[in-house]
C-alpha positions in Angstrom: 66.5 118.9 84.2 63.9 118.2 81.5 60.4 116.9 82.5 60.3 113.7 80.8 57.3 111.6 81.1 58.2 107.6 81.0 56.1 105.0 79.9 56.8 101.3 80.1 55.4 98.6 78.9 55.8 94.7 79.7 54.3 92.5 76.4 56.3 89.3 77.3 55.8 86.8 79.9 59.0 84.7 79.1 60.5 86.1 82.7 59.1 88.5 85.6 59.6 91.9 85.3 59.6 93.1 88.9 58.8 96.6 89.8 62.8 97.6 90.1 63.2 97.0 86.9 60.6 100.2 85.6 62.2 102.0 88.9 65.8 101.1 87.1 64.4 102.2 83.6 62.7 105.4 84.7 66.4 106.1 86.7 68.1 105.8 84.2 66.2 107.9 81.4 65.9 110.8 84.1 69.6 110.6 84.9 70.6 110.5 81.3 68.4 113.3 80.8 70.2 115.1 83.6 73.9 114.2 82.6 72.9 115.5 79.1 71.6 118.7 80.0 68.7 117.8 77.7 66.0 120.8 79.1 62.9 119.9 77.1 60.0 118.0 78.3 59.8 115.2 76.4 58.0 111.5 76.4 59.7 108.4 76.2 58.3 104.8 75.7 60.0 101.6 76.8 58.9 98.5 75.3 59.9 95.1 77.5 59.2 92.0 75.2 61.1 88.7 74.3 63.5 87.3 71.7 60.8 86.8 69.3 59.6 90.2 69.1 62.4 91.7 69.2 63.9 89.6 65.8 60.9 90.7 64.2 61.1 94.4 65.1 64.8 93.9 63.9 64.0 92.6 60.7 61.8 95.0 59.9 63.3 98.4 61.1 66.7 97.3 60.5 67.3 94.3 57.7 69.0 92.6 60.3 66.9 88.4 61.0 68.4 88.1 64.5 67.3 88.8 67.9 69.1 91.9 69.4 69.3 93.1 73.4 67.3 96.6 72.6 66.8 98.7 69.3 66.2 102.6 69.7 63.6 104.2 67.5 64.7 108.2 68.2 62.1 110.7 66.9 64.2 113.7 67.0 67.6 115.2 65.3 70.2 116.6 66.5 73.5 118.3 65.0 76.7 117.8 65.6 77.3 119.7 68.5 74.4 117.9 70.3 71.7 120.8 69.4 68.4 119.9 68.6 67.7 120.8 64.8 64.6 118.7 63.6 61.1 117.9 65.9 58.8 116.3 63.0 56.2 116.1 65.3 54.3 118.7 66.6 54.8 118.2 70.6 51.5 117.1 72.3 50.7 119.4 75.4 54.7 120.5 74.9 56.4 117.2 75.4 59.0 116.5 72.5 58.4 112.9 71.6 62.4 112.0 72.5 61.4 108.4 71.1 60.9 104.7 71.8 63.2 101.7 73.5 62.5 97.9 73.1 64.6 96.1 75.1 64.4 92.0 75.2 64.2 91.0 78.7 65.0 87.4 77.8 68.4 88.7 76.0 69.1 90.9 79.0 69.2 88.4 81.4 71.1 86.4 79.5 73.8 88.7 79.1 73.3 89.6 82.5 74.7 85.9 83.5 77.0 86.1 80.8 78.9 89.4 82.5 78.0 88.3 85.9 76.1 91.0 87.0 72.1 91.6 88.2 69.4 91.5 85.6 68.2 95.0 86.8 72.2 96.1 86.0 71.6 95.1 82.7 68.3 96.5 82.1 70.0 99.8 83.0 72.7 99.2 81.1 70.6 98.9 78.2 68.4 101.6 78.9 71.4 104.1 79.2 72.8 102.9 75.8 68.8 103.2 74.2 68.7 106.4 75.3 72.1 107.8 74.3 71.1 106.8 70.8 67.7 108.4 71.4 69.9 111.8 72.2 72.0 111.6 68.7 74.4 109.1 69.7 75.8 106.2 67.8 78.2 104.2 68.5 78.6 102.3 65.1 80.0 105.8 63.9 83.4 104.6 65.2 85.4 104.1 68.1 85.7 107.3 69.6 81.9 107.8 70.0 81.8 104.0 70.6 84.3 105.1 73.6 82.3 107.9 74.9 78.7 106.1 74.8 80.6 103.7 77.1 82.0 106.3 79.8 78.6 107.9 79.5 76.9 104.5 80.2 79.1 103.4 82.7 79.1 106.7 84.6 75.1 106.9 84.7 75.3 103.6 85.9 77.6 104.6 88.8 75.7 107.5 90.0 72.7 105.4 90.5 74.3 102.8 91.8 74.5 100.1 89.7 77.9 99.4 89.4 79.6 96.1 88.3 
């Protein structure tokens, strides 16, 4: 299992982000890391903001003037067959910089009512998706890796308990 160090961040004060929620985040990175096989110790930073933030982070990273649930900023490459192939930072103290997650809590727990499940679900959810993408996954690449991301998600989410 790789020695990842976690940090998360709450900017927004649209809703309360309760302690399970960084318990769910930190989870859920370590448990992705695990499933993954990913060895290397490596940071990752979790931004929690709102709507607003988010649409401008969109817009600016991605073209795209809407709000989104959570963008993924990965800082590392990786081949085909999952292998790590570009680090274009030098690693501080030895931690590869994996990359950063914002995640809108306000879209979150909307969604979360929307597929009737708990906010901290959701969060996790979110998280496991982030950092697939973070890992070299993407989804938008078609639906067979749109497929697997899911059973990935879904079975991260299951093994810590978070289950619809």
């Amino acid at each position: 299992m790789a020695d990842a160090e976690i940090y998360v961040e709450n900017e927004q004060d649209v809703l309360p982000f309760l302690p399970e929620y960084e318990q769910v985040i930190v989870t859920v990175i370590e448990t992705v890391l695990e499933q993954e096989e990913f060895v290397h110790p490596c940071e990752v930073s979790v931004l929690i903001t709102d709507d607003v933030r988010i649409r401008l982070l969109n817009a600016e990273h991605r073209g795209k003037d809407a709000a989104t649930d959570v963008l993924s900023f990965p800082m590392l490459a990786f081949d085909d067959m999952g292998e790590l192939v570009s680090v274009p930072h030098e690693p501080l103290a030895g931690a590869l910089l994996l990359g950063d997650i914002v995640i809108s809590l306000e879209r979150a727990a909307q969604q979360a009512d929307e597929f009737g499940h708990s906010l901290a679900r959701e969060i996790g959810f979110l998280t496991a998706h982030s950092v697939l993408h973070l890992l070299g996954y993407d989804h938008e690449w078609g639906e067979k890796e749109r497929q697997i991301m899911r059973e990935k998600e879904e079975r991260t989410l299951g093994l810590i308990g978070l289950v619809r």
